[in-house]
C-alpha positions in Angstrom: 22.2 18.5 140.4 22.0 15.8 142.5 17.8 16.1 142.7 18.0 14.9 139.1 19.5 11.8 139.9 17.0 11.0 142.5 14.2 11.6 140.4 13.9 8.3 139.1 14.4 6.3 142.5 12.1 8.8 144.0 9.3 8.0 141.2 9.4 4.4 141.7 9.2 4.6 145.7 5.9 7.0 144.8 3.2 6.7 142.9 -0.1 8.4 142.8 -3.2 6.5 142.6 -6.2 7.9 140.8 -9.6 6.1 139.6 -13.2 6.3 139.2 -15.6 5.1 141.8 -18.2 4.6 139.4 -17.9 2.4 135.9 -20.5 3.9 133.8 -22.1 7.7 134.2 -25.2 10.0 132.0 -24.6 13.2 130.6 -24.3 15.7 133.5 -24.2 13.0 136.1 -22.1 13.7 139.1 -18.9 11.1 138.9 -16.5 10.6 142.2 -13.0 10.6 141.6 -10.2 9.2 144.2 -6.8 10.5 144.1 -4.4 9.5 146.9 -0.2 9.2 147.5 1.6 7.7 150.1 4.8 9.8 150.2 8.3 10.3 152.3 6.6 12.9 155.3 9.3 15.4 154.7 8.1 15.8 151.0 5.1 18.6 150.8 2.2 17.4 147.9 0.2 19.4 146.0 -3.1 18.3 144.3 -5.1 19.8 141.7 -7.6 22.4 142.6 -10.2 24.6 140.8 -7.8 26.1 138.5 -6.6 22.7 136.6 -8.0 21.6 133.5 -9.7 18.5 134.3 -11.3 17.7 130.7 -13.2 16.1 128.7 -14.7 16.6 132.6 -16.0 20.0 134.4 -15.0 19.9 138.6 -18.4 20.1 140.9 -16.8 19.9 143.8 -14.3 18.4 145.9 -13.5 17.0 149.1 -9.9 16.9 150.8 -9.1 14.2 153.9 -6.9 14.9 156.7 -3.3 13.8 156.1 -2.3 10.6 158.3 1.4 10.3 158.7 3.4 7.4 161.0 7.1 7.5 161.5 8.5 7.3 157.7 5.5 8.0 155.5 2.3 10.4 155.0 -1.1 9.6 152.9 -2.8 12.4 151.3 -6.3 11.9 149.6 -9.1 13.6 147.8 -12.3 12.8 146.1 -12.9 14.8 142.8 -16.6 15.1 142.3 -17.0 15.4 138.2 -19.5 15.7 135.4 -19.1 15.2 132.0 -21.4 16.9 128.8 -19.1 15.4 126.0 -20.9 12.3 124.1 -17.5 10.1 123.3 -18.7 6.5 124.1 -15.4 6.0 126.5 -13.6 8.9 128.3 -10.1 8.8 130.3 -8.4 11.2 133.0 -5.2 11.3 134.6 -4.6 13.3 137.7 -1.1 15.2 138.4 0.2 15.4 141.7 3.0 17.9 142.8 5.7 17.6 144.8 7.3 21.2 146.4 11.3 20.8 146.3 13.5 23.6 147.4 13.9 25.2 144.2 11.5 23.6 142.2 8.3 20.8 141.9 8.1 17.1 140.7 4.9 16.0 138.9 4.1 12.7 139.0 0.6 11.1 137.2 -1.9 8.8 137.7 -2.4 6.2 135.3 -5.2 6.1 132.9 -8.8 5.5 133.9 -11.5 5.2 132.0 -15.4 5.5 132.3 -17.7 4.3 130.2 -20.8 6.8 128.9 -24.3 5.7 129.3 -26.3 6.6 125.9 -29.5 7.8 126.4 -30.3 8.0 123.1 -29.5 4.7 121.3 -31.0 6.1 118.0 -31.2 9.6 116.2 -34.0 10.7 113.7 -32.7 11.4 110.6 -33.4 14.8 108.5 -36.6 14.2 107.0 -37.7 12.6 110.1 -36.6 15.6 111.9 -38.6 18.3 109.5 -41.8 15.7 109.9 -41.5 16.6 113.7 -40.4 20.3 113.9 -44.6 21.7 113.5 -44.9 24.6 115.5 -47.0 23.9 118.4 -48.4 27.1 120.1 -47.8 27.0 123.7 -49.6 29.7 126.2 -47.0 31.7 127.9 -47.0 32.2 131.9 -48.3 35.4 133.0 -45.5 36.6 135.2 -46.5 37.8 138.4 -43.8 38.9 140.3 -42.9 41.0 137.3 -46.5 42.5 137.3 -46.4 43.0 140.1 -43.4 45.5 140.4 -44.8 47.0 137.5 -47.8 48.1 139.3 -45.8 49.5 142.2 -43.5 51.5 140.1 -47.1 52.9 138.5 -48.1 53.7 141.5 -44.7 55.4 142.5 -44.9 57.1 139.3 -48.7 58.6 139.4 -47.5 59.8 143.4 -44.7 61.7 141.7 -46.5 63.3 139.3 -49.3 64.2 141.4 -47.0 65.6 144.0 -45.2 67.9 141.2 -48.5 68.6 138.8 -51.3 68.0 140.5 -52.5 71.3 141.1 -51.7 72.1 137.5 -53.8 68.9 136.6 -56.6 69.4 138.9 -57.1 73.0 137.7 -56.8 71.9 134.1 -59.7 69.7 135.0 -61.6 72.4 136.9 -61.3 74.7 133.6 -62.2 72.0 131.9 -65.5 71.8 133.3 -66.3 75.6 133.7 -65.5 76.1 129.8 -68.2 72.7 129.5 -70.5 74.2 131.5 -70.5 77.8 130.1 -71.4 76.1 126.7 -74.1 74.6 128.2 -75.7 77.6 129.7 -75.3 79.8 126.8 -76.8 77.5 124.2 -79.7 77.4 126.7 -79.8 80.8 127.6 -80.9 81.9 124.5 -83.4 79.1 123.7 -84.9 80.3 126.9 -85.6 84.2 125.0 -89.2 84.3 124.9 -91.5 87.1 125.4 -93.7 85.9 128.2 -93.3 85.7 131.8 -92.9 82.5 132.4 -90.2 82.3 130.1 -88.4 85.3 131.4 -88.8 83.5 135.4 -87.5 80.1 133.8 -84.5 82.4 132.2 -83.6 84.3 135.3 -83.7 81.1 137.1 -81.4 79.3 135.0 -78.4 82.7 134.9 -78.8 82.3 139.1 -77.9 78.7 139.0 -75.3 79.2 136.6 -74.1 81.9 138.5 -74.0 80.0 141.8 -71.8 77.3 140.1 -69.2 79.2 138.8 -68.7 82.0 141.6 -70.1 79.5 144.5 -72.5 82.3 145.7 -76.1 81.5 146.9 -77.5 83.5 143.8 -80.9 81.1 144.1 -81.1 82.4 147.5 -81.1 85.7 147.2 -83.2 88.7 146.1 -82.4 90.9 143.3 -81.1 93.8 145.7 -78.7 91.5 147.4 -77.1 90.0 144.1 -77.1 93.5 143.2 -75.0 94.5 146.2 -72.7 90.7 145.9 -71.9 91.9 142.1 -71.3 95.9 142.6 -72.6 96.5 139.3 -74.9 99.5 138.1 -76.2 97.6 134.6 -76.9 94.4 136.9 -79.2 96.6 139.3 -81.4 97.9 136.4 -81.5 94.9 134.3 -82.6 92.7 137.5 -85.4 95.9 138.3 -86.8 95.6 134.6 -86.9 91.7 134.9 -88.9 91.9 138.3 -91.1 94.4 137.3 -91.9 92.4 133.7 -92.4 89.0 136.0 -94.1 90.5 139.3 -95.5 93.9 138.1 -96.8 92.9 134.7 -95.1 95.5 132.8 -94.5 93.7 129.9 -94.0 97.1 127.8 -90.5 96.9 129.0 -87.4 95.5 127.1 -86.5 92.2 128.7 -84.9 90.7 126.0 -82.1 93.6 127.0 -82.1 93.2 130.2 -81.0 89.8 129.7 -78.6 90.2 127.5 -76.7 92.7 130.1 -76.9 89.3 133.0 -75.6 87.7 129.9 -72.4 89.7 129.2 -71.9 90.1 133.0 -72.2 86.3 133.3 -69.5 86.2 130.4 -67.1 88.3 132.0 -67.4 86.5 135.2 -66.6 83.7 133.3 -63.2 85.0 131.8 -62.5 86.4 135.7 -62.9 82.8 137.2 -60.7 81.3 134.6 -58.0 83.8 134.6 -57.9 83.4 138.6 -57.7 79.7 138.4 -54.5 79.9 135.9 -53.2 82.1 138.2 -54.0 80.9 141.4 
């Protein structure tokens, strides 16, 4: 028990010395704060660090200095770099410092400084000034770039996917799409093309070979009525296709062309159902 004896003598041989080296400091200003000790060298000293409450102040940073020691003593120091967001007109600190024993520590504190708060606002509105002032004001927002622009990519990314995994499916949507369009087309004008006179029945003709080149992709404008007749492998084809040539070139216009077309017609129809069942399927 002898350590508790000593305490006292040992207190008045050491004291720590702590103080501000500024006298005034702003809300969120950056305030230095020494601490130092000269202390018996076989003592060990512990300062404050991260972990000790240093309020009504918040620690920045800090910046240790090498021990110096002579023959009988040892000087530790250390600059606390502070910042204070409390608005009290005056605010103090006190700094502990620690000294290891064999079983156990002494603390021994700083005395009291005190820094003195810098208002920046000598005045404040009261309510009904406050209201007066609170109008909304519309301010234009900041188009944000960088987050467009990941946006886009991640579009991109996501159109790539999709056309990797359904883009056949989607590009022979399309393509039906357009056959079904175009069928509708040619039958409306198919039969507004029906009339009973040669030119008519050569303007009809003409029109089921283009549409027939379309959807099959066969040169039907190309060839004659013998080798469509052999391309298609169809008996009712061969005699509608004689009956039309003989009512255009021949001038047999006793025949029934009206009937002959309407066989192109239904072969042009099932065609139609052919191409799209082998695009579903393709």
């Amino acid at each position: 028990m002898l350590w508790l004896f000593s305490l006292p003598v040992f207190a008045q041989e050491v004291t720590p010395n702590g103080y501000f080296l500024k006298d005034s400091i702003k809300i969120g200003e950056e305030l230095p704060y020494a601490l130092w000790v000269r202390y018996p060298k076989e003592k060990d000293v512990v300062f404050p660090d991260s972990l000790y409450d240093f309020s009504p102040f918040e620690l920045d940073r800090r910046e240790y200095f090498t021990t110096k020691s002579d023959s009988v003593n040892s000087l530790d120091s250390t600059v606390y770099y502070l910042s204070t967001f409390e608005i009290d007109t005056v605010q103090y600190l006190r700094l502990p410092v620690f000294f290891i024993n064999e079983f156990d520590s002494t603390t021994l504190f700083t005395t009291l400084d005190s820094v003195v708060l810098q208002q920046v606002v000598t005045t404040l509105p009261d309510s009904v000034a406050v209201k007066v002032n609170t109008q909304y004001n519309k301010v234009p927002l900041a188009f944000n770039y960088p987050y467009f622009t990941v946006g886009i990519i991640i579009l991109i990314i996501l159109i790539v996917v999709v056309y990797l995994i359904f883009g056949k499916k989607i590009r022979n949507a399309i393509r039906i799409l357009w056959i079904k369009r175009r069928h509708k087309q040619f039958i409306k004008s198919f039969d507004s093309l029906l009339e009973a006179d040669p030119i008519a029945v050569e303007q009809t003709l003409s029109r089921w070979k283009k549409y027939m080149e379309r959807l099959l992709g066969h040169p039907y404008t190309k060839l004659t009525s013998k080798e469509i007749v052999s391309l298609a492998g169809n008996e009712e084809i061969e005699d509608s296709l004689r009956i039309i040539d003989r009512y255009i070139y021949g001038g047999e216009q006793e025949v029934d062309s009206s009937s002959a077309f309407e066989a192109l017609l239904l072969h042009s129809i099932d065609q139609y159902h052919r191409k799209i069942k082998e695009i579903n399927h393709g």
